[in-house]
N, C-alpha and C positions, 0 to 999 in steps of 0.2 A: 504494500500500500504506500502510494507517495504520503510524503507529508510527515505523518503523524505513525507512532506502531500502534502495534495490538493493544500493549497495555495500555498507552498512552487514551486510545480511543473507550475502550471497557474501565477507564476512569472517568471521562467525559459522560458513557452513559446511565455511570452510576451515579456521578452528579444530578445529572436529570432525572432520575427515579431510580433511588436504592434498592428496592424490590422485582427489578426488571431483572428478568433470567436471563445471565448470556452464556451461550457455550461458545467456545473460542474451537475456530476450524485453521490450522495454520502449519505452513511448512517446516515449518523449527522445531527441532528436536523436542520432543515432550520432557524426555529428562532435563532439561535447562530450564524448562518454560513453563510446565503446568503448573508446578506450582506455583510460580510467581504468579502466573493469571488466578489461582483460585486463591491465593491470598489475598491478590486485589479485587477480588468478587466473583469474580466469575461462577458459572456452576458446576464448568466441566471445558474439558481439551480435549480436541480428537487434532488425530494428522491428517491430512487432506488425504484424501485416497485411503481413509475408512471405507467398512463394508455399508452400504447400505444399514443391514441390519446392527452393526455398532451405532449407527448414529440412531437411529430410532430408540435403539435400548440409552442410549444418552440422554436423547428428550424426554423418556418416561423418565430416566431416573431423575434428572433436573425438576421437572415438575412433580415428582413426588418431595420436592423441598431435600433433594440429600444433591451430593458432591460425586460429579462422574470419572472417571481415572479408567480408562483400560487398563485388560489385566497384566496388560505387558508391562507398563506402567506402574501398575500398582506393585507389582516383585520390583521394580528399578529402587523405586521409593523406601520400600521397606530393606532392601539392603544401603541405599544410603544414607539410612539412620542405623544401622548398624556398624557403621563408616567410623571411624576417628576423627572428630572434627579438623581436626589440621590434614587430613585429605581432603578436605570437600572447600576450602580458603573464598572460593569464588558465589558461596552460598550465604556468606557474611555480609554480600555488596546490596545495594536498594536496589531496585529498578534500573535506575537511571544512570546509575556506576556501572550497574552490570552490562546494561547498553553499549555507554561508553571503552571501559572493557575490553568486549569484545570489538570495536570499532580500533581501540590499541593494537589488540593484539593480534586485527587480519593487516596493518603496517600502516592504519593511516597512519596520519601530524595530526597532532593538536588543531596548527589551522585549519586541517579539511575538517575533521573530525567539528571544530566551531564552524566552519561554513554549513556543514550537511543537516545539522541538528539547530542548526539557527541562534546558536549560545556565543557568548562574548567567549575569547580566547582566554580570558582569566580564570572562566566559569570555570570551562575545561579545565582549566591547569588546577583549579582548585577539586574538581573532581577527582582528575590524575593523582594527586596528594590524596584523599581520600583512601583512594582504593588503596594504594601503594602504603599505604597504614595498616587498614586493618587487614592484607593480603601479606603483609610480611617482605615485598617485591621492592627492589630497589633501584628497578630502570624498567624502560621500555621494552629490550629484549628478555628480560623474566619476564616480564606478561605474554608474550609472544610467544616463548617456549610454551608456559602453562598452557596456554589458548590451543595451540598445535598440538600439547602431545594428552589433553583432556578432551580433543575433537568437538569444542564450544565454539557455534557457531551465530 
């Protein structure tokens, strides 16, 4: 989607009415991403190029008021809470670090990284700082590594 992401937009709609059910349908890997979407409201994540009948079983479960995860999903989950917190580093960032992040760590700059995302270049750098804290990373090529060899996209 130009513009704006996933999450960014299922914040928007939740602005508009907290009660409105969204299942998020998207290319990005479910392990990076559903949860982020269902902590920011969502009801459920599917990958594009679900079965038919996954997503139907998604919409009953959503409107039964519970939280949808495929089952593949749901084993990913449950072994990365079984994880060491210092394996999972990239789980500690917001939204918007995590974004950024990954915009690090596929080689933009800073300044593309502020032109693409519409943020002043300080913003960024003060994000960069962020991350680079509570990730433990102390340059641009450690995020890069991380990024490449944890397949976060």
């Amino acid at each position: 989607m130009p513009g704006k992401n996933g999450l960014e937009i299922l914040k928007d709609i939740k602005k508009m009415n907290q009660h409105q059910l969204v299942l998020m349908l998207s290319i990005y890997p479910e392990e990076e991403y559903a949860v982020r979407a269902i902590k920011s409201g969502a009801s459920g994540y599917l990958k594009k190029g679900s079965s038919p009948e996954e997503i139907i079983n998604a919409i009953r479960t959503a409107c039964s008021g519970k939280k949808y995860l495929s089952a593949e999903l749901y084993d990913k989950v449950i072994s990365e809470l079984n994880k060491p917190e210092n394996e999972v580093l990239h789980k500690k960032l917001s939204n918007r670090e995590m974004e950024i992040f990954v915009k690090i760590g596929s080689g933009r700059t800073l300044s593309e990284i502020s032109k693409e995302m519409n943020l002043s270049p300080k913003t960024v750098s003060t994000y960069r700082a962020r991350i680079m804290e509570k990730t433990n990373m102390k340059n641009n090529a450690e995020i890069m590594k991380y990024v490449i060899e944890n397949k976060i996209k």
